[in-house]
C-alpha positions as CSV (number, residue, x, y, z in Angstrom):
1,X,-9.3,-22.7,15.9
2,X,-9.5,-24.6,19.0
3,X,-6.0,-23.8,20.1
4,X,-2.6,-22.1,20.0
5,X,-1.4,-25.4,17.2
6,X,-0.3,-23.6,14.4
7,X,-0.2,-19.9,15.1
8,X,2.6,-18.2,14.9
9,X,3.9,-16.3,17.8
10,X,4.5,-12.5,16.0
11,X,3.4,-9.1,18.0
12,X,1.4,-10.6,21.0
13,X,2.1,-14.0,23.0
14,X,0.7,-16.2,19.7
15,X,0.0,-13.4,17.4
16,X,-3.3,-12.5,19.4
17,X,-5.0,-9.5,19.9
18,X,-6.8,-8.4,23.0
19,X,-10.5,-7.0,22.2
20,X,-13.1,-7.4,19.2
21,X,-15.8,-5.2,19.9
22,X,-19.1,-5.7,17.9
23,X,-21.3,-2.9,18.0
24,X,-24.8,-1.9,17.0
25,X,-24.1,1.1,14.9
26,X,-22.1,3.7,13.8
27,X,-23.2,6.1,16.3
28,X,-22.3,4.2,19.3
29,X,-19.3,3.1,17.6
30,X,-17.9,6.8,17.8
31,X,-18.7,7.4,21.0
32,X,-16.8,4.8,21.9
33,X,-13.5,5.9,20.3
34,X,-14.1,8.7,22.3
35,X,-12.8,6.3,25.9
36,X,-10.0,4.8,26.6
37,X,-11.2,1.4,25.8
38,X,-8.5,-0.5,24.5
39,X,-9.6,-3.3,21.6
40,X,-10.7,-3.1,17.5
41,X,-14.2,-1.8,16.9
42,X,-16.3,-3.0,14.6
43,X,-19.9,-1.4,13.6
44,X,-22.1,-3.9,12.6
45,X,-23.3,-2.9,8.7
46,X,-26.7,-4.6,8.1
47,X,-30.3,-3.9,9.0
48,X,-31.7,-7.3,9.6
49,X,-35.6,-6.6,10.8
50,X,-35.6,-5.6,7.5
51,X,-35.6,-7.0,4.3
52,X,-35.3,-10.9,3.3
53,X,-33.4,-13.4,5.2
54,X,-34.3,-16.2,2.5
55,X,-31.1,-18.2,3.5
56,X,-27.5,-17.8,4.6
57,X,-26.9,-14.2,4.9
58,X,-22.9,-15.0,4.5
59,X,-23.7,-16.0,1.5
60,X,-23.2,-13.4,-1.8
61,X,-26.3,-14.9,-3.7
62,X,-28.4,-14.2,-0.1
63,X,-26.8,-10.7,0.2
64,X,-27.5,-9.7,-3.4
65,X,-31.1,-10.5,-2.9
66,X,-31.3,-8.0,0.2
67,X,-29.2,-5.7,-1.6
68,X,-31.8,-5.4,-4.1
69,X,-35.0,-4.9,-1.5
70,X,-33.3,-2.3,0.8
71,X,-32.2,-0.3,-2.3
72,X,-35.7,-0.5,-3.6
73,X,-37.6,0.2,-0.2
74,X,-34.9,2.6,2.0
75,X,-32.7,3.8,-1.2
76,X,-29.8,2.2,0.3
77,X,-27.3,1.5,-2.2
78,X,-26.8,-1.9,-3.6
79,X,-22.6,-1.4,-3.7
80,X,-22.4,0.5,-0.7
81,X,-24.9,-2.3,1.5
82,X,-22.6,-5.6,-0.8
83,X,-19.4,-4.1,0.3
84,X,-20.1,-2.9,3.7
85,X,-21.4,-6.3,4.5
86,X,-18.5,-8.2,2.9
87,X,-16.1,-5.9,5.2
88,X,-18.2,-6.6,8.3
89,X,-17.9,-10.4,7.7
90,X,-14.3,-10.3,6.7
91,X,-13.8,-8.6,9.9
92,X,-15.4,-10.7,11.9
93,X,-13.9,-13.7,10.7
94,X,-11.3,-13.0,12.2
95,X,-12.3,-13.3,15.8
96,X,-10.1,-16.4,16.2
97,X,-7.7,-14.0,16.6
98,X,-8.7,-11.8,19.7
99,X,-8.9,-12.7,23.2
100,X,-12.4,-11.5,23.3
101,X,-15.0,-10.9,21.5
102,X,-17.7,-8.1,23.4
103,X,-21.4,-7.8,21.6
104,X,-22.8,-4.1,22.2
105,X,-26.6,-4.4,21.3
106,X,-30.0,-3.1,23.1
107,X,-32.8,-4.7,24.1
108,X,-35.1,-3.6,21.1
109,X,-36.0,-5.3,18.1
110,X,-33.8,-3.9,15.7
111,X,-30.6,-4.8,18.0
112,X,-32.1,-8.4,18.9
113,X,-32.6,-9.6,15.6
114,X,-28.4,-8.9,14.9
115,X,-28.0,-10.9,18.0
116,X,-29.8,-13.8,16.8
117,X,-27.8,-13.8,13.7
118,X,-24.2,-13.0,15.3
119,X,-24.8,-16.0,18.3
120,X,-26.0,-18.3,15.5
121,X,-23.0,-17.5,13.6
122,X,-20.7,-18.1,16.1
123,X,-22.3,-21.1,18.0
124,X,-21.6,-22.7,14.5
125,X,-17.8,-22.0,14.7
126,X,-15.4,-23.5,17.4
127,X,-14.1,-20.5,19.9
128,X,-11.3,-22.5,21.2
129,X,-9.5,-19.4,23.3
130,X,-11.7,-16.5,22.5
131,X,-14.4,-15.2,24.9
132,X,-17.5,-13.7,23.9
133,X,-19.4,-11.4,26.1
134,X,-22.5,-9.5,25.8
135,X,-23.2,-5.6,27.2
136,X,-27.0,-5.2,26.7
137,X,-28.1,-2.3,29.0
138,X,-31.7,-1.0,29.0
139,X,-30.1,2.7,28.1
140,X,-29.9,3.5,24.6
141,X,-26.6,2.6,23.9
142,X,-26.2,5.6,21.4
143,X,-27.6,8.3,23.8
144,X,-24.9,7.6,26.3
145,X,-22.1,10.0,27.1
146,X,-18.7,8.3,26.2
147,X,-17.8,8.1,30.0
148,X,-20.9,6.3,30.5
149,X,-20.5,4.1,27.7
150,X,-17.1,3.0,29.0
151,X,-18.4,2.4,32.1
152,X,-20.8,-0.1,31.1
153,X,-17.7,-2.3,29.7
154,X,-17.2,-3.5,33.6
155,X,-20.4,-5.1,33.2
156,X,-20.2,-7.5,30.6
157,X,-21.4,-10.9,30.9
158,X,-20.3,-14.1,29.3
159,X,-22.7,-15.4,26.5
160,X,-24.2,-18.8,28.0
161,X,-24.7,-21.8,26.3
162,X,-28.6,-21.4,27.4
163,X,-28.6,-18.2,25.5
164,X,-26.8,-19.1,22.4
165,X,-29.6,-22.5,22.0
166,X,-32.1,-20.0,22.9
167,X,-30.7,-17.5,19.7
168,X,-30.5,-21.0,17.6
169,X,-34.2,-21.9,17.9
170,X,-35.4,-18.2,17.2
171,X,-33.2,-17.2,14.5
172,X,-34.5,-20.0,12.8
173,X,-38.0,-19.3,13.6
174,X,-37.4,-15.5,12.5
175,X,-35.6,-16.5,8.7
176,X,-38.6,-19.4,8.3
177,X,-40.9,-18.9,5.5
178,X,-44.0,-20.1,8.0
179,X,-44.1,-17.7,10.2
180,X,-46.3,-20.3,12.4
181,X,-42.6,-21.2,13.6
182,X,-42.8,-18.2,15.3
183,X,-45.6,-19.2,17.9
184,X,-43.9,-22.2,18.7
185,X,-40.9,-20.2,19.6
186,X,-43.3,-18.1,21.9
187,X,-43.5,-20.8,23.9
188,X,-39.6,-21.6,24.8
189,X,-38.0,-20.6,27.8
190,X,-37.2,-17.4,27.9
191,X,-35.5,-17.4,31.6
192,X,-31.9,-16.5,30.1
193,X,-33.0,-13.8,27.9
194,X,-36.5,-12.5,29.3
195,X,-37.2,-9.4,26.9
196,X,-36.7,-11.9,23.6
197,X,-40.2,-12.8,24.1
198,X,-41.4,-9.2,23.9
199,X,-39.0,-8.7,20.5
200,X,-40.6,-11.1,18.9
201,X,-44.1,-10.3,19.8
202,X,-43.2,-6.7,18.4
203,X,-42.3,-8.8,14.9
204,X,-45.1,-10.3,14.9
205,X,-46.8,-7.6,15.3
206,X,-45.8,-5.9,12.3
207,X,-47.9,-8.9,10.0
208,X,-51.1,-7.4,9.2
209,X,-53.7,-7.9,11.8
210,X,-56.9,-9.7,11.8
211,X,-58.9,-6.8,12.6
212,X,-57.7,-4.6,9.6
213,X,-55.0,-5.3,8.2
214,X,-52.9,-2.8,9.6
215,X,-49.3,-3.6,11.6
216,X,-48.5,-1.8,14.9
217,X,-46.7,1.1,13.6
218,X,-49.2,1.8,10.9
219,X,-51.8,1.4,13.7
220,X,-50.3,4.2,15.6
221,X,-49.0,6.0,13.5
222,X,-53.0,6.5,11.8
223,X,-54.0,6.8,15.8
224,X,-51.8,9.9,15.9
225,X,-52.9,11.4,13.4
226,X,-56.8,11.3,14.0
227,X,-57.5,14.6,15.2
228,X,-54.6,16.6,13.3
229,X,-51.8,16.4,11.2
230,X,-48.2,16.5,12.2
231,X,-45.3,17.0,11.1
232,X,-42.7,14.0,10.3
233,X,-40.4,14.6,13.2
234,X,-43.6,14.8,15.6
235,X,-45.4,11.8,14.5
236,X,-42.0,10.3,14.4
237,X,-42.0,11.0,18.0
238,X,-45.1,10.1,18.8
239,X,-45.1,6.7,17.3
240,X,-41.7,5.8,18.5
241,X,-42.8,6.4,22.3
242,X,-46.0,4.1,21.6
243,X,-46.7,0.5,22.7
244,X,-45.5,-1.9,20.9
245,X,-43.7,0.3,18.5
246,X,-41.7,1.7,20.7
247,X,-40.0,-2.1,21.3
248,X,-38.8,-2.0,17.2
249,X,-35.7,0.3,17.6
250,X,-36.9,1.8,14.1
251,X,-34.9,4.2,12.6
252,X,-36.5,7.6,10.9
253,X,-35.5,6.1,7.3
254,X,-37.7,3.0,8.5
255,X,-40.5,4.9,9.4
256,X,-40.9,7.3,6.5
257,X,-40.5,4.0,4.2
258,X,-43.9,2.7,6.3
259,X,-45.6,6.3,5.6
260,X,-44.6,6.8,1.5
261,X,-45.5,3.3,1.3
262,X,-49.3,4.2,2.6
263,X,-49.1,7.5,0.7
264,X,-49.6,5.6,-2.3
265,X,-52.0,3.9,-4.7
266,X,-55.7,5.0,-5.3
267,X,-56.6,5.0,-2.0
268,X,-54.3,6.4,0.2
269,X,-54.3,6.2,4.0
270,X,-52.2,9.4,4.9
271,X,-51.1,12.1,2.1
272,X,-47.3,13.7,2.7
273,X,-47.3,17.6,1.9
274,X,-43.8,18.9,1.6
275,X,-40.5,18.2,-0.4
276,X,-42.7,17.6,-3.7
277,X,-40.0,18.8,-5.7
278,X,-38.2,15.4,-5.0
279,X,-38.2,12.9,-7.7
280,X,-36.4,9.8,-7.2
281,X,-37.8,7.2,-4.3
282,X,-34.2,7.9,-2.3
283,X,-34.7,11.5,-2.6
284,X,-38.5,11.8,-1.3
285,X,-37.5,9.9,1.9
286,X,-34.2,11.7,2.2
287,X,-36.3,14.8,2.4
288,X,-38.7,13.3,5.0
289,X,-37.9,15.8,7.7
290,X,-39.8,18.4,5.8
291,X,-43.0,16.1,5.6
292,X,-46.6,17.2,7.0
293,X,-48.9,14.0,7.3
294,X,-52.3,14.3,7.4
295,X,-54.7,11.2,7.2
296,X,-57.0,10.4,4.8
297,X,-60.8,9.8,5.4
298,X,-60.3,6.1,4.9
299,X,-57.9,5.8,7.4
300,X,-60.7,6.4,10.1
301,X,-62.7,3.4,7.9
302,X,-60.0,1.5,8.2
303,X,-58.8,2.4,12.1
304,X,-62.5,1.1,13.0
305,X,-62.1,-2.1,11.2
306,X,-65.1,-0.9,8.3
307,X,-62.8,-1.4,5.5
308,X,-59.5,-3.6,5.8
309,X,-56.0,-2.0,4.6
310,X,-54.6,-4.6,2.4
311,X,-57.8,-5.8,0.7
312,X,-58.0,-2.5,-1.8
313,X,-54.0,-1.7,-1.3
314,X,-52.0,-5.4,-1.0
315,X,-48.6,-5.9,0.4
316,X,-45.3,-6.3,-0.7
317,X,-42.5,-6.5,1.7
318,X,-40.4,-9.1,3.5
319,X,-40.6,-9.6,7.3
320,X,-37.8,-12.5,8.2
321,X,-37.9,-15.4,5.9
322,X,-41.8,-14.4,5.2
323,X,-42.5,-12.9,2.0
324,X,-45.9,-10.9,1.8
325,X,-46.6,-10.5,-1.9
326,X,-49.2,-8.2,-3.9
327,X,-52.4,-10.3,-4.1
328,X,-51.5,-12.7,-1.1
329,X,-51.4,-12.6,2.2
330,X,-52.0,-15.4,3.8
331,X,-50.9,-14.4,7.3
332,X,-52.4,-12.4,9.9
333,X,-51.8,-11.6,14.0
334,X,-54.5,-12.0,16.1
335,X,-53.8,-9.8,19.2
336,X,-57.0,-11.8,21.1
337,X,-54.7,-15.2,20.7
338,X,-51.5,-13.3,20.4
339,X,-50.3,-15.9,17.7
340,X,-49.9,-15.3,13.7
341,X,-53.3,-17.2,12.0
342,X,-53.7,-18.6,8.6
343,X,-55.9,-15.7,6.9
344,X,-59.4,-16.7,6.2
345,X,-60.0,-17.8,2.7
């Protein structure tokens, strides 16, 4: 892989072909078949500020495990997440075989995190001949028009070797199981990639805080609805366009997981009218749109810091390599030190 030794010379001088390009959705990805950009296109298939990163993510054991969790808290299906993956990998495997390979992400969390993993991944292969470039505008790449979107391809960028240890040190601060890795990674140099600071403060952000137990979009999403109820799509708005949330990329299936999950229990922070007839978990959040939200009267408790939202609910969801567990949580963020403490007790 560090050479022409060994390849056969077939359609293309050595059997090459010209373009890769890796990009952060479906939606972009057909907006982009829409130009004349010349190169395979790849949409990258996983959802990795979600869910457990426990390990190697390559690996089938490691994928089975996610498979599991995103079936169980966004209904995604377990053969459709295990094969879409496998096919994303296999393609991607075979960069070797392209002149260049061009990353299309955003500067949000949700794009950030599949750039941690996909510079990791290839900083631990040999690129001999290919290129790898990056196209990270602060546009939403999806909301683009196709001409625009074509034009941004003039301003890729070569992927430095500051950039790619950068990636190293947070991907594996992001998949540890102490997220006190995190606040050392805070600290690094953040002169080649200046908004990965803020990304990560948004993770952090979504551990339960110190003052209540509540993560930043259940924070504003409760803030929103003090005064009234809303719709799903409104409050969907609303949060999305808030600080620090805004910084996550989440998607509406994201959101509406975060809003069934404090929907339930014996005491409930917001209660959902609309698409009761569902049954299955898939089919309540697939019906989302139809959702009113209203908050409960211990959401204000809880807003104010009177009462603290995992002590009578728990926790039990995966954030990186961190595993919060019903019964435990031993980790909170402290907006006053801006760092992830040890919780008290």
């Amino acid at each position: 892989m560090t050479g022409h030794a060994g390849r056969s010379c077939l359609a293309t001088p050595c059997g090459r072909h010209p373009i890769l390009h890796v990009i952060n959705g479906e939606s972009t990805t057909a907006l982009l078949r829409q130009t004349a950009l010349e190169g395979e296109m790849l949409a990258w298939a996983d959802i990795l500020m979600e869910g457990p990163l426990t390990g190697d993510v390559v690996t089938g054991g490691d994928r089975e495990f996610r498979a599991r969790y995103l079936n169980e808290r966004f209904s995604i299906p377990r053969e459709q997440y295990r094969e879409g993956m496998g096919r994303c990998l296999a393609r991607l495997g075979t960069f070797a075989a392209h002149d260049e390979v061009v990353l299309w992400f955003e500067e949000d969390l949700f794009c950030q995190v599949h750039l941690l993993f996909l510079l990791n991944w290839f900083s631990e292969r040999p690129l001999g001949h290919t290129r790898l470039t990056l196209i990270c505008p602060p546009d939403h790449l999806g909301t683009l028009q196709p001409a625009a979107l074509a034009s941004l391809f003039a301003t890729r960028a070569p992927v430095t070797a500051v950039r790619t240890a950068l990636a190293r040190v947070v991907w594996a601060a992001y998949t540890s199981r102490d997220p006190l890795a995190l606040n050392a990674a805070l600290d690094a140099d953040f002169s080649a990639w200046p908004l990965l600071r803020r990304g990560i403060r948004a993770h952090l952000e979504r551990f339960p805080s110190r003052a209540n137990g509540l993560n930043n979009v259940e924070t504003e999403s409760l803030r929103a609805l003090a005064d009234h109820s809303l719709s799903f799509p409104e409050l969907f708005a609303a949060v999305s366009a808030a600080e620090p949330a805004m910084h996550l990329g989440m998607g509406d299936t994201q959101f509406a997981a975060y809003l069934d999950e404090l929907s339930r229990g014996r005491d409930p922070l917001v209660r959902i009218v609309g698409g009761e007839s569902a049954g299955e978990h898939g089919e309540r959040l697939a019906r989302a749109g139809a959702w009113r939200i209203t908050a409960t009267p211990l959401a204000d408790e809880v807003l104010n810091g009177a009462r603290d939202r995992v002590a009578p609910r728990g926790l039990d969801r995966w954030l990186g390599g961190v595993s919060l567990a019903p019964g435990s949580v031993p980790w909170r963020w402290d907006a006053g030190a801006g760092r992830i403490m040890r919780a008290a007790g």
